[in-house]
py3Dmol code that shows the C-alpha trace and the ligand (Angstrom):
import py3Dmol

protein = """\
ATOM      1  CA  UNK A   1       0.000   0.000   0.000  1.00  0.00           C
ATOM      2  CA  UNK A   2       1.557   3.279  -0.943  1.00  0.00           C
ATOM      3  CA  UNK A   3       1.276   6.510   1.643  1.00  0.00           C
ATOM      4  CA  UNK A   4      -0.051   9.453   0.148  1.00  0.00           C
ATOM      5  CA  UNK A   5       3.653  11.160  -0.240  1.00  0.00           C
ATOM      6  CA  UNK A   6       4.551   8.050  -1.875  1.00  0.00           C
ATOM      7  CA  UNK A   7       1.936   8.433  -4.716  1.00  0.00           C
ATOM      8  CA  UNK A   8       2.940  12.368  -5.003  1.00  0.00           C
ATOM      9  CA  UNK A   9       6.439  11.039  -5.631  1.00  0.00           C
ATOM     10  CA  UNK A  10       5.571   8.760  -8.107  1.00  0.00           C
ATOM     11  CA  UNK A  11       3.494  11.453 -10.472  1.00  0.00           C
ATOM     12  CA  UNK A  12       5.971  14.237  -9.696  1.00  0.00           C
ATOM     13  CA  UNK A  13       3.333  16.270  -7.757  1.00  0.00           C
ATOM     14  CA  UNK A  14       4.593  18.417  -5.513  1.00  0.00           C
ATOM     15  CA  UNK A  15       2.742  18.859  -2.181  1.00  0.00           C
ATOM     16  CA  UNK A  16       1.957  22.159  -1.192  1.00  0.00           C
ATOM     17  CA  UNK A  17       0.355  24.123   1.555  1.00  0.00           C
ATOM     18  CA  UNK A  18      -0.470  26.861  -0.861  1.00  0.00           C
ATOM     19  CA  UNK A  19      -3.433  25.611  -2.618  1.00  0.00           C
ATOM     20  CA  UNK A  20      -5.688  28.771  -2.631  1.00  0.00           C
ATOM     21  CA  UNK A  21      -9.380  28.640  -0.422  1.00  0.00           C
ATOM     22  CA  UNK A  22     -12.012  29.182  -2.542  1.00  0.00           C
ATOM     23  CA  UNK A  23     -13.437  32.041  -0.173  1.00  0.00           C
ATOM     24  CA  UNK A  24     -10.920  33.982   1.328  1.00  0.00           C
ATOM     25  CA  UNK A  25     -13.351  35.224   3.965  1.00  0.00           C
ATOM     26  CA  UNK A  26     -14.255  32.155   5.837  1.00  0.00           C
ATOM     27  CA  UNK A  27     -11.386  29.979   4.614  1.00  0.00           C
ATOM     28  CA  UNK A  28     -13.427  27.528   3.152  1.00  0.00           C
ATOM     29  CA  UNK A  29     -15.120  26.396   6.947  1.00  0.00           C
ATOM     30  CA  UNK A  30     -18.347  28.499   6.054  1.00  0.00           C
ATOM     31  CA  UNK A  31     -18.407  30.411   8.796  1.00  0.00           C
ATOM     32  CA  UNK A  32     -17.663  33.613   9.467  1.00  0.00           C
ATOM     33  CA  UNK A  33     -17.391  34.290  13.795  1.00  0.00           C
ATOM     34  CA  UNK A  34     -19.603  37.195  14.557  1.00  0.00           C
ATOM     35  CA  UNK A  35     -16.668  39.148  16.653  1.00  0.00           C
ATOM     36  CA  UNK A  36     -13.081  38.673  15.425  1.00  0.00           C
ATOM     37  CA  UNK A  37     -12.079  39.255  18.904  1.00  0.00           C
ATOM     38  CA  UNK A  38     -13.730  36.040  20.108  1.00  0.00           C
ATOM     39  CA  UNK A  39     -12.721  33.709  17.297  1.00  0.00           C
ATOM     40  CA  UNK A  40     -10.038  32.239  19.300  1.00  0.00           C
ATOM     41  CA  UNK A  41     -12.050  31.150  22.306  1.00  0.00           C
ATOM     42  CA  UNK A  42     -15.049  30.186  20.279  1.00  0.00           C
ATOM     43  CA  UNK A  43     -12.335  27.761  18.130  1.00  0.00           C
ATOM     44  CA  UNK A  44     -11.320  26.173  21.976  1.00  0.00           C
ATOM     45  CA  UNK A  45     -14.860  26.305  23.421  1.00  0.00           C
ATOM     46  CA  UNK A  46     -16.038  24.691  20.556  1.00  0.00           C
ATOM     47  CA  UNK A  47     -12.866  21.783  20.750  1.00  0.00           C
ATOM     48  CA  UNK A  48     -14.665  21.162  24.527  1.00  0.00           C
ATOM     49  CA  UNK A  49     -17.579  21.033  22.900  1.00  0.00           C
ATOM     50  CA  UNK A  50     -19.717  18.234  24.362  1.00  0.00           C
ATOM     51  CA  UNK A  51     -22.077  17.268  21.146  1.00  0.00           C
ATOM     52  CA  UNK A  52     -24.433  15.000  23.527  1.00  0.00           C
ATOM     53  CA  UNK A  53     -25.711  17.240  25.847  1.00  0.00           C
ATOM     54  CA  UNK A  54     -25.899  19.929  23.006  1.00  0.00           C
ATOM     55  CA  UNK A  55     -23.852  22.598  24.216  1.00  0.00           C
ATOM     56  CA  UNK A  56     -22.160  22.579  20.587  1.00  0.00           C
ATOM     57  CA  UNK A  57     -26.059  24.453  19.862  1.00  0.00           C
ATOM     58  CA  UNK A  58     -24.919  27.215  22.247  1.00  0.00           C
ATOM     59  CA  UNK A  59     -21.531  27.741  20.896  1.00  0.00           C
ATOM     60  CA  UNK A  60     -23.121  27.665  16.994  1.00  0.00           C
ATOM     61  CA  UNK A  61     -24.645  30.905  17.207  1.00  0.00           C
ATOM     62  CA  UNK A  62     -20.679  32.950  17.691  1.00  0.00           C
ATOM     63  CA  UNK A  63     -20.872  32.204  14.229  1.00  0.00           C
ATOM     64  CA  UNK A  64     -22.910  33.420  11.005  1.00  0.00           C
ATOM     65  CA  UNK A  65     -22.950  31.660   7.825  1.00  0.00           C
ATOM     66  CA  UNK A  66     -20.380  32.912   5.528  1.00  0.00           C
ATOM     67  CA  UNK A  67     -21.830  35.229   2.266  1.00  0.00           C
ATOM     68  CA  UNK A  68     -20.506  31.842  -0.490  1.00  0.00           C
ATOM     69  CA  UNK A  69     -22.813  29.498   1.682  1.00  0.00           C
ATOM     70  CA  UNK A  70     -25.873  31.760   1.269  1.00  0.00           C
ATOM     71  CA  UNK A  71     -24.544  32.296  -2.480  1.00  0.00           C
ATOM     72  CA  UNK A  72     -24.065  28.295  -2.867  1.00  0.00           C
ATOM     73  CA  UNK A  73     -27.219  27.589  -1.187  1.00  0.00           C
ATOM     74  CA  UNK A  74     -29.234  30.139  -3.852  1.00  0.00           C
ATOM     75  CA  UNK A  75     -27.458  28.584  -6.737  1.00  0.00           C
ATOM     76  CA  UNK A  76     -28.623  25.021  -6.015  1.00  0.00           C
ATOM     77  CA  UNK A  77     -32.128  26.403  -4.530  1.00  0.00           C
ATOM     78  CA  UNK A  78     -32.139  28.256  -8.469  1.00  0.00           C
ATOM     79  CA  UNK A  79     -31.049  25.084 -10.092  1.00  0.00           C
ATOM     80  CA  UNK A  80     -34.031  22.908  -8.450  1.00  0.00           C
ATOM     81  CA  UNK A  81     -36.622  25.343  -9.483  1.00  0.00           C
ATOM     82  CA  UNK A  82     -36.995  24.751 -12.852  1.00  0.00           C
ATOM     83  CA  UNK A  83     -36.868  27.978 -13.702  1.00  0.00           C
ATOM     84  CA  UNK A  84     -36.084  28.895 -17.152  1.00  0.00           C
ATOM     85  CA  UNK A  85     -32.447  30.266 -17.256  1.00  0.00           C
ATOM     86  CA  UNK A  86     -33.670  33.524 -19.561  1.00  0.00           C
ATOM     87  CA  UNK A  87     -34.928  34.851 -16.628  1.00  0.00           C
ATOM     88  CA  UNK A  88     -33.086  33.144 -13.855  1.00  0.00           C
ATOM     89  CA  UNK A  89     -30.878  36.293 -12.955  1.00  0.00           C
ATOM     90  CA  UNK A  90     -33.582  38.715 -13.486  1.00  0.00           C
ATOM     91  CA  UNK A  91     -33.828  41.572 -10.709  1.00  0.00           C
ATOM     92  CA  UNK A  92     -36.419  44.016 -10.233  1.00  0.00           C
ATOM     93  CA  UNK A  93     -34.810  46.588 -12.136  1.00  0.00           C
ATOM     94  CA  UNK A  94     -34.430  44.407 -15.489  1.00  0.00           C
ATOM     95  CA  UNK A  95     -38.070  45.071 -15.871  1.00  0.00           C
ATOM     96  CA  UNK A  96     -38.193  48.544 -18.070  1.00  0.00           C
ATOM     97  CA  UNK A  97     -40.769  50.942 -17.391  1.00  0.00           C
ATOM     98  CA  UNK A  98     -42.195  53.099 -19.531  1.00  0.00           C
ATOM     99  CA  UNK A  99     -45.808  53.484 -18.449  1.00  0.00           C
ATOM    100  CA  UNK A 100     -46.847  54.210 -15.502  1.00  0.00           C
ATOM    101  CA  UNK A 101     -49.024  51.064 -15.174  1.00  0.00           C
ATOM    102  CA  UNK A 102     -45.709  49.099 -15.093  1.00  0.00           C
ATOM    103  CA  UNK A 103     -44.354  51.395 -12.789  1.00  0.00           C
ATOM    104  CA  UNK A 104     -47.046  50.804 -10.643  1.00  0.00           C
ATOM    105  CA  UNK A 105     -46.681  46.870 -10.769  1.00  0.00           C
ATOM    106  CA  UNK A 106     -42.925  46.866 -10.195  1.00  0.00           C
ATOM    107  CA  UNK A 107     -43.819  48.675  -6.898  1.00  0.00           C
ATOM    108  CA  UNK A 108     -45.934  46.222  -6.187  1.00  0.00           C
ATOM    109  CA  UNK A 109     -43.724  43.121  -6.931  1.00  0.00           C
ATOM    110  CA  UNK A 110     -41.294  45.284  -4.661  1.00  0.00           C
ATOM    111  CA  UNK A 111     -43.801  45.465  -1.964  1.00  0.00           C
ATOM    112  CA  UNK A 112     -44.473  42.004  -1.745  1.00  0.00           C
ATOM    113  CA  UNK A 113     -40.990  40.768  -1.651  1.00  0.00           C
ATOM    114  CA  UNK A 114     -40.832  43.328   1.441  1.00  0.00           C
ATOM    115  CA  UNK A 115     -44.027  41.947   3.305  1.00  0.00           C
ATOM    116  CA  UNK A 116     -45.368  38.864   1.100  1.00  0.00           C
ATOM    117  CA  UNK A 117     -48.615  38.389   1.379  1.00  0.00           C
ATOM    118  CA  UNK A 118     -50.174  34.123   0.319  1.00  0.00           C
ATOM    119  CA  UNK A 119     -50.323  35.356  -3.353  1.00  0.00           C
ATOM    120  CA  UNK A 120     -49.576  37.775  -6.007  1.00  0.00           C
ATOM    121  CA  UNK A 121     -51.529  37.213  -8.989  1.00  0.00           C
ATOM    122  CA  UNK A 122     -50.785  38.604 -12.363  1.00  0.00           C
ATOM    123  CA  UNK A 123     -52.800  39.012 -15.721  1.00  0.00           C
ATOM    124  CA  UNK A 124     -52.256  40.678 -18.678  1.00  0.00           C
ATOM    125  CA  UNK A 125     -51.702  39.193 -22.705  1.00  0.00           C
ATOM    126  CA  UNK A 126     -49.324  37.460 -24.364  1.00  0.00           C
ATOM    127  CA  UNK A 127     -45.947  40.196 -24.188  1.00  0.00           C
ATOM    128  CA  UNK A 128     -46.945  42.269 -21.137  1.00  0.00           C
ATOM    129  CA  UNK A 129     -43.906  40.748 -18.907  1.00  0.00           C
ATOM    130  CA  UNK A 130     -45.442  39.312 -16.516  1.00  0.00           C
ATOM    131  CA  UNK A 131     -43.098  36.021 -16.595  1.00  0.00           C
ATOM    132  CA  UNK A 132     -40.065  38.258 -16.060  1.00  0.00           C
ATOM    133  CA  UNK A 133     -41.576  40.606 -13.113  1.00  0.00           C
ATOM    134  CA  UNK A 134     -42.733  37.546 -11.906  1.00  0.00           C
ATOM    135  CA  UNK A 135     -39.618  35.937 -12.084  1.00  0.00           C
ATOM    136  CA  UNK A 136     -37.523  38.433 -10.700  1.00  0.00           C
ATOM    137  CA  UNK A 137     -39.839  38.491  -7.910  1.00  0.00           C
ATOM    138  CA  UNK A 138     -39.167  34.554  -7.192  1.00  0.00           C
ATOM    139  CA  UNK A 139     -35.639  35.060  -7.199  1.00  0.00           C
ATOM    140  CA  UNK A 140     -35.716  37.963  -4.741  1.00  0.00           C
ATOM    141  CA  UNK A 141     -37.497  35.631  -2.401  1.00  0.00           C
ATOM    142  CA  UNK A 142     -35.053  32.496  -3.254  1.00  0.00           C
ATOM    143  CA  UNK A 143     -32.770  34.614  -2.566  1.00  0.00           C
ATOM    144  CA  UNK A 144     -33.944  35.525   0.944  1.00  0.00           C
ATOM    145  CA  UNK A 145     -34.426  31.776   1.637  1.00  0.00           C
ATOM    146  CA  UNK A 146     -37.412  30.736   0.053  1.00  0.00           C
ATOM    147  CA  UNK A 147     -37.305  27.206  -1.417  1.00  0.00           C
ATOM    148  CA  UNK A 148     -38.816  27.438  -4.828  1.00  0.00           C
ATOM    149  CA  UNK A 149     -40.555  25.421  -8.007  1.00  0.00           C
ATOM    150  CA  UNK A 150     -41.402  27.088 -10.925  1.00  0.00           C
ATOM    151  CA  UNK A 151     -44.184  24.985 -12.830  1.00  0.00           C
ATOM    152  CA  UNK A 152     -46.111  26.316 -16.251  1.00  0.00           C
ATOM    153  CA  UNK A 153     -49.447  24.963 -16.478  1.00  0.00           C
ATOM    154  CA  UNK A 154     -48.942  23.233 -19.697  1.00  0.00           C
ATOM    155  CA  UNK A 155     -46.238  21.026 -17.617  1.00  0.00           C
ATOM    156  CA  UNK A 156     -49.124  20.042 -14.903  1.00  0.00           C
ATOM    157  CA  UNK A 157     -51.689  19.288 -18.065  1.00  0.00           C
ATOM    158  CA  UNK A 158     -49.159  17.427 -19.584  1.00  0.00           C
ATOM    159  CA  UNK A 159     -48.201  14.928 -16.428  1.00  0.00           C
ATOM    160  CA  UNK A 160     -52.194  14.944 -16.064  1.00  0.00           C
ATOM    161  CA  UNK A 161     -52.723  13.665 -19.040  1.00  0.00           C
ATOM    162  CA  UNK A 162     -49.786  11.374 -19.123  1.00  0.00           C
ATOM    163  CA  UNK A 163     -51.457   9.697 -15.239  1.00  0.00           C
ATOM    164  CA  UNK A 164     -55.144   8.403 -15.620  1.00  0.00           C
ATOM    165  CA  UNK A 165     -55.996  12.497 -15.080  1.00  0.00           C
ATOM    166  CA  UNK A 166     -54.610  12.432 -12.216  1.00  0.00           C
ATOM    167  CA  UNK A 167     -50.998  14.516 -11.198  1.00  0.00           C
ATOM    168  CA  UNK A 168     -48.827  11.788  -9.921  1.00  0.00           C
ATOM    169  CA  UNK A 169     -49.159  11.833  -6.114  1.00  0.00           C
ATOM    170  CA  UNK A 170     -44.961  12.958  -5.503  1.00  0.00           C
ATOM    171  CA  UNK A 171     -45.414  15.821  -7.839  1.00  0.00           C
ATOM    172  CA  UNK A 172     -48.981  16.900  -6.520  1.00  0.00           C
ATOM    173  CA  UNK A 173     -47.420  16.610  -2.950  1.00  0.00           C
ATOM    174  CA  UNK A 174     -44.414  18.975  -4.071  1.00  0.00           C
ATOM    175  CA  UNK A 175     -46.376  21.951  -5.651  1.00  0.00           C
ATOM    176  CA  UNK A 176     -48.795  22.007  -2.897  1.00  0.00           C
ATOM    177  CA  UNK A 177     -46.396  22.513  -0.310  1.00  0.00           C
ATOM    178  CA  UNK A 178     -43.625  24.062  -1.433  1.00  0.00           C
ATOM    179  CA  UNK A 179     -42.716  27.381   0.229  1.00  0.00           C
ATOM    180  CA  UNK A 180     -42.760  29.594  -2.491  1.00  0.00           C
ATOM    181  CA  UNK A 181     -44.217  27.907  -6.300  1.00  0.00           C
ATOM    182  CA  UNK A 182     -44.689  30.344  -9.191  1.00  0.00           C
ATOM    183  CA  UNK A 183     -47.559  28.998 -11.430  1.00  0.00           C
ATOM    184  CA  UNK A 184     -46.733  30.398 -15.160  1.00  0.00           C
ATOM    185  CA  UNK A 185     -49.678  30.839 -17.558  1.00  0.00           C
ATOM    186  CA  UNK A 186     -52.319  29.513 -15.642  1.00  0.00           C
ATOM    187  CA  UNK A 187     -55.099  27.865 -17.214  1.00  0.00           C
ATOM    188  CA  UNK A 188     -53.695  28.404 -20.574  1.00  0.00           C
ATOM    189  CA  UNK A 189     -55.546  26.484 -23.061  1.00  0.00           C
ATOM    190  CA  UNK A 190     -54.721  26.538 -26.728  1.00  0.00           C
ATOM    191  CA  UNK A 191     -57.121  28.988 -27.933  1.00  0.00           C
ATOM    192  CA  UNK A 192     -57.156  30.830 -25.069  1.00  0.00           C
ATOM    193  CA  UNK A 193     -60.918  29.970 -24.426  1.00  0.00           C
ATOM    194  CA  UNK A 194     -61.486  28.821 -21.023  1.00  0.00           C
ATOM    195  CA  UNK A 195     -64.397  26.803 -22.000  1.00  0.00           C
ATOM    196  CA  UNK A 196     -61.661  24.000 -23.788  1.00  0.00           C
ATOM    197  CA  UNK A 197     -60.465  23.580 -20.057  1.00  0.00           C
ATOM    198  CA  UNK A 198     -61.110  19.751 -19.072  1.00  0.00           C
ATOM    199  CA  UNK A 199     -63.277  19.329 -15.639  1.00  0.00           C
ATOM    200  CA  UNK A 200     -59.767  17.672 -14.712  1.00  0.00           C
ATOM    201  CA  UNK A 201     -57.996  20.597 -14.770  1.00  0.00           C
ATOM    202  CA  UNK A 202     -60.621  22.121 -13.633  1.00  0.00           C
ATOM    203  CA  UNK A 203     -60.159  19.950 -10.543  1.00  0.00           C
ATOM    204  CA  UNK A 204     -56.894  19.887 -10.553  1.00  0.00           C
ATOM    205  CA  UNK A 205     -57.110  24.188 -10.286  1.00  0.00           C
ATOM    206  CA  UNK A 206     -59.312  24.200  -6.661  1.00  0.00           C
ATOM    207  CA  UNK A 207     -57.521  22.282  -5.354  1.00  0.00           C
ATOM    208  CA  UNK A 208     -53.974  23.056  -5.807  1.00  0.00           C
ATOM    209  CA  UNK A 209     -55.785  26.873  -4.777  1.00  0.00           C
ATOM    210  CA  UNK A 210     -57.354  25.294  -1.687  1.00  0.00           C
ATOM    211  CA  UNK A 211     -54.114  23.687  -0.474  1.00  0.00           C
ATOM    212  CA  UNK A 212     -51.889  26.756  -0.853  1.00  0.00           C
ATOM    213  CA  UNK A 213     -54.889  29.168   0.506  1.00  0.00           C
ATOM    214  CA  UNK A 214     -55.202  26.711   3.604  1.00  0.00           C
ATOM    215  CA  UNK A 215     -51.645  26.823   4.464  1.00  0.00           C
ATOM    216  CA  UNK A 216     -50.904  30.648   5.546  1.00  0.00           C
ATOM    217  CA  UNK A 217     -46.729  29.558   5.416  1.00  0.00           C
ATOM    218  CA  UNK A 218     -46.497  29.033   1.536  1.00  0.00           C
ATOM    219  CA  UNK A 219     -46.316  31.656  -1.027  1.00  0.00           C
ATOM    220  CA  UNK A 220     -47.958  31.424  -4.464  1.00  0.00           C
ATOM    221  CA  UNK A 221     -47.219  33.573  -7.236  1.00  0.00           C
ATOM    222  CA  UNK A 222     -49.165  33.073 -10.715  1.00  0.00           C
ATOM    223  CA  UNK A 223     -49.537  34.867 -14.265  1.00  0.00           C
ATOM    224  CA  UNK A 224     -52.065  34.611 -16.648  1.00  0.00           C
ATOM    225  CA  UNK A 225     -53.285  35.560 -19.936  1.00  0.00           C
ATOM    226  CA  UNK A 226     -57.093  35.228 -18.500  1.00  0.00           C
ATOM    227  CA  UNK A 227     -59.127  38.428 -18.433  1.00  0.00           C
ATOM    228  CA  UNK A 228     -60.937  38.648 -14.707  1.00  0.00           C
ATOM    229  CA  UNK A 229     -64.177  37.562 -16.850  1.00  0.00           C
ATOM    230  CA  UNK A 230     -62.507  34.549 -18.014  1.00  0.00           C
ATOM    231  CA  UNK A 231     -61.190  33.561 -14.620  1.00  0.00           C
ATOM    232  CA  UNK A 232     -64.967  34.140 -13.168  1.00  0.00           C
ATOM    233  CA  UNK A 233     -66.299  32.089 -15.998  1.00  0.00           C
ATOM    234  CA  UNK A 234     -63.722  29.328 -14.475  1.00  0.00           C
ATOM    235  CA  UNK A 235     -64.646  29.030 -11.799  1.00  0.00           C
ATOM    236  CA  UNK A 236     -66.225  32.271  -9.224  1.00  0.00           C
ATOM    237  CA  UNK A 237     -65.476  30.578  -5.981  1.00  0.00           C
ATOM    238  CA  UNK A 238     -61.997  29.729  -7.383  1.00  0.00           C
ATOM    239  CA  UNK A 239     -61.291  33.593  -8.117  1.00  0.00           C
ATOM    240  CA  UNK A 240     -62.772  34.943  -5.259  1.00  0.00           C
ATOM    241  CA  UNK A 241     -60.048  32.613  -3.123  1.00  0.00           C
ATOM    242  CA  UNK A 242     -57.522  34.007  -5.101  1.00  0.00           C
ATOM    243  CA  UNK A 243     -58.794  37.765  -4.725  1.00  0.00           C
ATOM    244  CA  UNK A 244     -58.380  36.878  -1.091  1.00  0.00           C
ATOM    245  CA  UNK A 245     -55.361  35.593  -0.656  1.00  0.00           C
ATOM    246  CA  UNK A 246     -53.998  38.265  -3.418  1.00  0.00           C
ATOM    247  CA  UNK A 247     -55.844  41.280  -1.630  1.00  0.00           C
ATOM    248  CA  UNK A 248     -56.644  43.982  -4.109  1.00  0.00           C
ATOM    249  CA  UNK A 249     -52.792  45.114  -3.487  1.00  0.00           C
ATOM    250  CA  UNK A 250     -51.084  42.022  -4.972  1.00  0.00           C
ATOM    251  CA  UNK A 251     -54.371  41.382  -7.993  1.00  0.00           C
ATOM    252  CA  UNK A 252     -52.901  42.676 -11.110  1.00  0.00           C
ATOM    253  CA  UNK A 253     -55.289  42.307 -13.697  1.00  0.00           C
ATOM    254  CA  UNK A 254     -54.964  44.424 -16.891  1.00  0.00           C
ATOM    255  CA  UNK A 255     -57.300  45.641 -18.913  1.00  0.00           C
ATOM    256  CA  UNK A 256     -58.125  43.006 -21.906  1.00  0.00           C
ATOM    257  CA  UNK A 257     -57.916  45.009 -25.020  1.00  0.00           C
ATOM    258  CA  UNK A 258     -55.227  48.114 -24.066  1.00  0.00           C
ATOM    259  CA  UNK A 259     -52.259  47.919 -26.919  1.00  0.00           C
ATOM    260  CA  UNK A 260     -50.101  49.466 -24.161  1.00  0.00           C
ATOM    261  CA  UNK A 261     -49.299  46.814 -22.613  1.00  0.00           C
ATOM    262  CA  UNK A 262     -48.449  44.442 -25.124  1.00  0.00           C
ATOM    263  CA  UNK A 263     -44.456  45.516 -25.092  1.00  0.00           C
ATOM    264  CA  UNK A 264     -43.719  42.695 -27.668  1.00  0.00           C
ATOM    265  CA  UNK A 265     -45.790  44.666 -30.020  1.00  0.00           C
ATOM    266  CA  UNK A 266     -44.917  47.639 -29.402  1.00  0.00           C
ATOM    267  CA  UNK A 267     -41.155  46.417 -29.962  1.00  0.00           C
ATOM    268  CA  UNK A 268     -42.736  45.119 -33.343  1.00  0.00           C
ATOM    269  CA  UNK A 269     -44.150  48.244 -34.616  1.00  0.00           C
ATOM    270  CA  UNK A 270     -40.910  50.347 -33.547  1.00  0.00           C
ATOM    271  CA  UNK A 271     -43.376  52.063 -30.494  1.00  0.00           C
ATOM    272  CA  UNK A 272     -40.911  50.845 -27.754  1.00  0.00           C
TER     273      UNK A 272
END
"""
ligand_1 = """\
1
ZN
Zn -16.934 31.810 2.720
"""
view = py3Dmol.view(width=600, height=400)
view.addModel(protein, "pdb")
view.setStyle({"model": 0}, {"cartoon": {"style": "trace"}})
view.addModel(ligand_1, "xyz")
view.setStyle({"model": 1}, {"stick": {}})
view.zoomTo()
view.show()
């Protein structure tokens, strides 16, 4: 069996004690001790530490998590989503405003990333950006901690269809509870009329709404292309829950017909 220096030697590696950390702040432990003047005895308390009778707990909080765990932590929290990497880095401020109904909904998005409320809802056509204010909403919250799935509704239709019109019970289980879910283009049908929607998705609808309504910890964010009328025609009860849980500061809902807030054509027609 060959030591460890005796395999260096044999590929000509020279060991070193140089080989950079990859954060210079907490050297690599991930922790960063709240007062530089106590890192020494919180390094020998926490040698004397006696894990069984948890006094290791007490000594824990000398330290704070270093800023490349909390960046690490978001990255793989981003990469679980399923968010779509177009609009994975988006921020608040990547959303452009030139009318002052946008203005007004980026101040909302940045409202509710202050004080979330259960949901903030979004409607508006095809164009309007609601899947990037949206999105940059979700990662301000993933950012703050929130563990997050990003699901279209085509996706959920599709595993519906795919499972005796049924979701599979795992992925039902995961969108229902997860902290923070953005629901993208809900109750898109191809036509855009609501009255193509199956009663299964139908079903399928209330109830992920009843689950997220009846648990006051989770955060829902969805956008539509359904016009409030549309959305009634769905299902009332349904959109009263979501006025609700929305409030009337977090219920975004455009006007069907305005031009203005179509930005892709706009862009088209040389307006923007
Ligand atoms: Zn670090």
């Amino acid at each position: 069996m060959k030591t460890a220096n005796g395999l260096l030697n044999q590929f000509n590696i020279k060991a070193t004690n140089n080989i950079p950390y990859r954060c210079t702040k907490c050297k690599d432990t991930g922790l960063i001790p709240l007062d530089e003047s106590l890192k020494r005895t919180t390094i020998l308390l926490d040698l004397e530490a006696d894990y069984t009778t948890g006094k290791y707990e007490e000594i824990r909080h000398l330290f704070v998590d270093c800023e490349c765990q909390l960046k690490d932590r978001f990255e793989s929290r981003m990469n679980r989503s399923g968010l779509n990497s177009a609009v994975k880095n988006k921020r608040f401020d990547d959303y452009k405003i030139r009318y002052s109904w946008q203005k007004d909904y980026r101040q909302r998005a940045v409202n509710f990333f202050k004080k979330p409320k259960q949901l903030f809802f979004m409607s508006g056509q095809s164009g309007s950006g609601k899947t990037l204010l949206c999105s940059a909403l979700c990662n301000m919250l993933a950012m703050n901690g929130w563990e997050f799935r990003y699901k279209t509704w085509e996706e959920l239709v599709r595993s519906l269809n795919n499972n005796y019109r049924e979701l599979p019970k795992e992925e039902y289980k995961v969108i229902a509870e997860i902290p923070l879910l953005y629901l993208d283009d809900f109750l898109k049908t191809p036509g855009n009329n609501v009255k193509d929607l199956t009663k299964h998705e139908k079903k399928l609808a209330r109830s992920l709404i009843n689950d997220r309504y009846n648990n006051p910890n989770v955060i829902t964010v969805i956008s539509t292309e359904l016009s409030q009328e549309q959305l009634n025609e769905v299902d009332e009860s349904m959109f009263t829950r979501l006025f609700e849980m929305a409030t009337k500061d977090f219920m975004l809902i455009g006007s069907e017909s305005a031009k203005d807030r179509n930005i892709r054509y706009l862009i088209a027609n040389g307006q923007w």
